[in-house]
C-alpha positions as CSV (number, residue, x, y, z in Angstrom):
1,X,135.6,12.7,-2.6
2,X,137.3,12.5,0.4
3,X,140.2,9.7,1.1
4,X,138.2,6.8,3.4
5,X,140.7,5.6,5.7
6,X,140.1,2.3,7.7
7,X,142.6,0.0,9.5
8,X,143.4,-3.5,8.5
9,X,141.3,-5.1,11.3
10,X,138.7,-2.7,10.0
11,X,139.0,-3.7,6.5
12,X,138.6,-7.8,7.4
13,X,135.4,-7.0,9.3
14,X,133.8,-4.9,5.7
15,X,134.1,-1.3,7.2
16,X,135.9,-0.4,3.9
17,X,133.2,-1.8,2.0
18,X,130.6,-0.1,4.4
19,X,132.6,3.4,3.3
20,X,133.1,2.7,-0.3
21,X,130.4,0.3,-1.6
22,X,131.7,0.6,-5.3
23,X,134.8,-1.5,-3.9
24,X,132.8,-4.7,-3.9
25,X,130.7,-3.5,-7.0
26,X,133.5,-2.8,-8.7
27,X,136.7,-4.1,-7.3
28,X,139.7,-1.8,-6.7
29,X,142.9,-0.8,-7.9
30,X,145.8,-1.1,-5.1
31,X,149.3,-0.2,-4.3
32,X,151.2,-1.7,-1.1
33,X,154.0,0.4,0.8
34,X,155.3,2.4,3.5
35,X,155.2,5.5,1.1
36,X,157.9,7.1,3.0
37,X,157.7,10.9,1.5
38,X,155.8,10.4,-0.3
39,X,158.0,11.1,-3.5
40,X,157.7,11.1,-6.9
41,X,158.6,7.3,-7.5
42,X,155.3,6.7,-5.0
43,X,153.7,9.0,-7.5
44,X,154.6,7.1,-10.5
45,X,152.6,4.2,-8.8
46,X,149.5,6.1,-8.2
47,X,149.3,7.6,-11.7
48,X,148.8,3.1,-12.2
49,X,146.1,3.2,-10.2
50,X,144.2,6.0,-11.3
51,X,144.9,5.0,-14.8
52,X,142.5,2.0,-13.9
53,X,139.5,3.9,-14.2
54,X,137.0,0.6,-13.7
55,X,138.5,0.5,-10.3
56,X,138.7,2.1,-7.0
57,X,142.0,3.5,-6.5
58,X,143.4,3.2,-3.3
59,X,146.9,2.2,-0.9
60,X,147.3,-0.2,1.7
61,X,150.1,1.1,3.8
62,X,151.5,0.9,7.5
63,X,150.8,3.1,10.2
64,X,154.8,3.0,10.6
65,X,157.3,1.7,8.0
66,X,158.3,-1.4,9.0
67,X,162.1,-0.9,8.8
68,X,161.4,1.2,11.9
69,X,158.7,-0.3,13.7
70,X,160.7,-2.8,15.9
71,X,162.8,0.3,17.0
72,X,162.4,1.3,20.8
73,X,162.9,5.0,20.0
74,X,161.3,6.2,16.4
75,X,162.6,9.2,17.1
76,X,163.8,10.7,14.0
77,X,163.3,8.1,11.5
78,X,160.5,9.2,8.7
79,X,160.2,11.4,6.0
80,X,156.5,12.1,6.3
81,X,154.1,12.0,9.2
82,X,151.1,9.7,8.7
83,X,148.8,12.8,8.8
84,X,151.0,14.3,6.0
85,X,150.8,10.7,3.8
86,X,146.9,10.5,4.3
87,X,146.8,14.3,3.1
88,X,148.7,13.1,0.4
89,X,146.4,10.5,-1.1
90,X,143.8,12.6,-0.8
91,X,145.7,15.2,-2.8
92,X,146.7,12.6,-5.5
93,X,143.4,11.2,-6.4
94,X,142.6,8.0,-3.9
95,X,139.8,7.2,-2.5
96,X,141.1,5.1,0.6
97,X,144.3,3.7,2.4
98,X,143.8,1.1,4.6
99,X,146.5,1.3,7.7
100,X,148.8,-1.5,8.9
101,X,150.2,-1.6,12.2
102,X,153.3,-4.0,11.8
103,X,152.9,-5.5,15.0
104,X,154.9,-8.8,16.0
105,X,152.0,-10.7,14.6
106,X,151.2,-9.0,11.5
107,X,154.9,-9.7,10.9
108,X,154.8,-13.0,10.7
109,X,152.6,-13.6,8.3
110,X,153.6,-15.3,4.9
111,X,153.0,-13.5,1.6
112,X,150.0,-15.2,0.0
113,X,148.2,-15.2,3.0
114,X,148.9,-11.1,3.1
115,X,147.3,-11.2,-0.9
116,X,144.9,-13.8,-0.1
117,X,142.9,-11.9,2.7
118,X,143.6,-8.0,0.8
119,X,141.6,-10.0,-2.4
120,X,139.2,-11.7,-0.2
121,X,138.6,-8.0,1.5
122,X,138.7,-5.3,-1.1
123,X,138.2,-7.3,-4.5
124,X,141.6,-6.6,-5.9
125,X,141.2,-6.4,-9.6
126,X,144.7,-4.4,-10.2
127,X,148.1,-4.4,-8.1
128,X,151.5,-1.8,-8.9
129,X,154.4,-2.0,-7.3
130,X,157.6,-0.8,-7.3
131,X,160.6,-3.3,-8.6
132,X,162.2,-3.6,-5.1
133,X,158.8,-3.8,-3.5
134,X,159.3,-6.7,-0.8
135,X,156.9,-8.2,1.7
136,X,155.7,-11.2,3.9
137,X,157.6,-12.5,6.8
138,X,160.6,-11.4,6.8
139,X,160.3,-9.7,3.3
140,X,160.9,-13.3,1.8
141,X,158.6,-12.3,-1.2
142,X,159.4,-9.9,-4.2
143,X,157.5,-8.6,-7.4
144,X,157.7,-12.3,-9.1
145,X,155.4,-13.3,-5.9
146,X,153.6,-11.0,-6.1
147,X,153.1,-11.7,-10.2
148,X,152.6,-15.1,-9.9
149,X,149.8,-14.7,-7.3
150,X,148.4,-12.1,-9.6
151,X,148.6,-14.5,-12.3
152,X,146.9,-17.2,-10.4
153,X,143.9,-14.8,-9.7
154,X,143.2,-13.4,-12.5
155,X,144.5,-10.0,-11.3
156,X,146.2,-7.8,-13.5
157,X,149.5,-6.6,-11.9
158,X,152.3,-3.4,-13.0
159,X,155.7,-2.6,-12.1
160,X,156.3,1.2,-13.1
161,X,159.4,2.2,-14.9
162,X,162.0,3.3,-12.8
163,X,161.5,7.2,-12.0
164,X,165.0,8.3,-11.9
165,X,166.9,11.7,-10.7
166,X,170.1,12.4,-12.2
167,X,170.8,8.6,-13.1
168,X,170.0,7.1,-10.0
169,X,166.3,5.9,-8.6
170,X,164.3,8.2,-6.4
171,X,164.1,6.4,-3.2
172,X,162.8,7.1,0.6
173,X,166.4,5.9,1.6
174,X,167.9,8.6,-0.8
175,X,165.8,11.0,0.6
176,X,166.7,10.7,4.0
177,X,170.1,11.2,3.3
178,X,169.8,13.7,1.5
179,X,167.7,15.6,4.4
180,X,170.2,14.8,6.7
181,X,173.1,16.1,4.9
182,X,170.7,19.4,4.3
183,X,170.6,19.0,0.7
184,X,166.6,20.4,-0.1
185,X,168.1,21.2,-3.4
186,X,168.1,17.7,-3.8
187,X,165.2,16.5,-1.4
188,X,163.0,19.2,-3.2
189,X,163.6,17.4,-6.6
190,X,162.8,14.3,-5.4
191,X,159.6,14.7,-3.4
192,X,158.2,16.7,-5.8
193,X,157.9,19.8,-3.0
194,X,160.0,20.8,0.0
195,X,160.7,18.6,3.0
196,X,158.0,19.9,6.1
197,X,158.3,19.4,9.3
198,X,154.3,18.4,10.4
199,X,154.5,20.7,13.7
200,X,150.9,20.1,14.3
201,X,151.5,17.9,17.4
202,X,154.9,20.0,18.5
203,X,154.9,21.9,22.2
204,X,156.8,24.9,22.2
205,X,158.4,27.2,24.6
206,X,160.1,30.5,24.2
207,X,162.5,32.8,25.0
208,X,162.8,36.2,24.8
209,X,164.0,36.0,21.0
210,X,163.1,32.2,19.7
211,X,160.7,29.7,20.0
212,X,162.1,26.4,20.5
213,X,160.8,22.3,20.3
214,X,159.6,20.7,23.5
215,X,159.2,17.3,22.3
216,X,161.2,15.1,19.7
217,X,160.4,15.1,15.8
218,X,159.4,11.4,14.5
219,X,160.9,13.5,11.2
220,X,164.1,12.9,10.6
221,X,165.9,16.0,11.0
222,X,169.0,17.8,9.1
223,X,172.2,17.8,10.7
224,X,173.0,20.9,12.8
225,X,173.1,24.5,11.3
226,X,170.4,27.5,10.1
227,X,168.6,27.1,6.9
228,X,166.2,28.9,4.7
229,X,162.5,28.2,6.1
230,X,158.8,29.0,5.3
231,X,156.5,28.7,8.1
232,X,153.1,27.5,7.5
233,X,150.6,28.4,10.2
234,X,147.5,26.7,10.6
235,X,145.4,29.6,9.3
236,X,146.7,29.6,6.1
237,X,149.4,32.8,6.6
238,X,153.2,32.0,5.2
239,X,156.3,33.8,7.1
240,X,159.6,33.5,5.6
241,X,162.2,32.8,8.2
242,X,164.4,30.4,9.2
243,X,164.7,27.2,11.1
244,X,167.8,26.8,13.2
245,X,168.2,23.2,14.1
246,X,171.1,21.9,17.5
247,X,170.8,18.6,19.2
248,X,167.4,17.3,17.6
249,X,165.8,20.7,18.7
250,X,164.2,23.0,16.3
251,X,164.3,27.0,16.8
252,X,162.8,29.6,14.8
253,X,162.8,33.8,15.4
254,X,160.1,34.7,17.8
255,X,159.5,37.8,15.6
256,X,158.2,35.1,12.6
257,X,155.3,33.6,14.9
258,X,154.7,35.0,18.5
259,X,153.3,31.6,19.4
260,X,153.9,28.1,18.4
261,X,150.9,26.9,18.6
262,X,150.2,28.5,15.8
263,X,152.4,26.7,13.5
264,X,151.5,24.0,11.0
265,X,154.6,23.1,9.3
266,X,157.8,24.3,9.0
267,X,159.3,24.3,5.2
268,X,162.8,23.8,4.4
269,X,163.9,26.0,1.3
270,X,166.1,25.2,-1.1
């Protein structure tokens, strides 16, 4: 089945029960996060979900991650795209992700209030979280919030082991510096897969031997140098090459893909 995506608005008014009626005749199974990567921690918690197979399995998540969503230039800041987190899902297993714009307003709201109205919406029969999962205004609640109110409902609630890498918890943070240091070595292990760039939205121009960025990357980008790429173009064909990355511009041969518009994502090899 493919993922039903609705926005939070969307969700108060019963779209997502209008998409997915087993929801209310079944209640659902849901995780919370920016799932930044994703990466194989985000996995951990979805393998929760699924494992609730009364349930409808799905993510409530925000359009941006909240650490950056007060920023006046985003440029650079995420792991992922949103296009590439919804693809995930839908690879993983889920059924639906409901989006949350952080706007000043959502921002403010408390905690419970955030549960109360997700339970009153989707019929939350199940929540997982990670251990360091925080949220409400001002991220004044934790997972002992979260498991009281679960308590109080009558909802059962998980906290995954730790998924660790070399002795130290996979993390979106990790990741990051990791991609800007231009470790994939280390970023591969930890998502699961190589870090892509989500070209899909890129403009490109072109010289007489490269094609080069018009526009910034909301992907975080590695720190200046030429590194092992795959291009993936949007028809399905993958060119070795390589990406060649100065001043938050991205470059790649013109002999790997005569036109940029072609180009889907750009792979960074290990």
């Amino acid at each position: 089945m493919a993922l039903q995506v609705c926005s939070w608005s969307d969700m108060m008014q019963g779209k997502l029960n209008s998409l997915l009626p087993a929801v209310q005749e079944r209640g659902c199974a849901v995780s919370v996060g920016s799932f930044d990567g994703p990466h194989l921690g985000h996995e951990a918690l979805v393998q929760c979900l699924l494992a609730q197979a009364a349930y409808v399995p799905g993510v409530a998540t925000f359009m941006v991650p909240p650490r950056f969503a007060r920023l006046a230039c985003r440029d650079g800041t995420v792991i992922s795209s949103l296009e590439q987190r919804l693809e995930w899902f839908e690879k993983a297993g889920l059924a639906f992700a409901v989006l949350i714009d952080f706007s000043p307003e959502f921002s403010k709201m408390n905690g419970k209030d955030f549960l109360s109205m997700l339970l009153q919406a989707c019929r939350v029969r199940f929540i997982t979280e990670g251990s360091d999962f925080r949220f409400g205004y001002n991220g004044s609640c934790g997972t002992a919030d979260m498991y009281r109110f679960a308590q109080e409902q009558n909802i059962a609630f998980c906290v995954p082991a730790e998924v660790l890498y070399e002795q130290e918890r996979i993390s979106s943070s990790r990741i990051r510096a990791a991609i800007a240091t231009g470790n994939f070595s280390l970023v591969t292990a930890l998502l699961g897969r190589p870090f892509a760039l989500d070209c899909r939205r890129m403009l490109w121009a072109r010289t007489a031997e490269q094609l080069y960025s018009c526009l910034p990357f909301e992907q975080i980008l590695p720190k200046d140098g030429e590194y092992a790429a795959s291009l993936h173009l949007k028809n399905g064909t993958v060119i070795d090459s390589v990406a060649v990355v100065e001043n938050g511009i991205v470059r790649v041969p013109i002999h790997s893909c005569n036109d940029g518009q072609y180009i889907g994502t750009i792979q960074f090899v290990p």
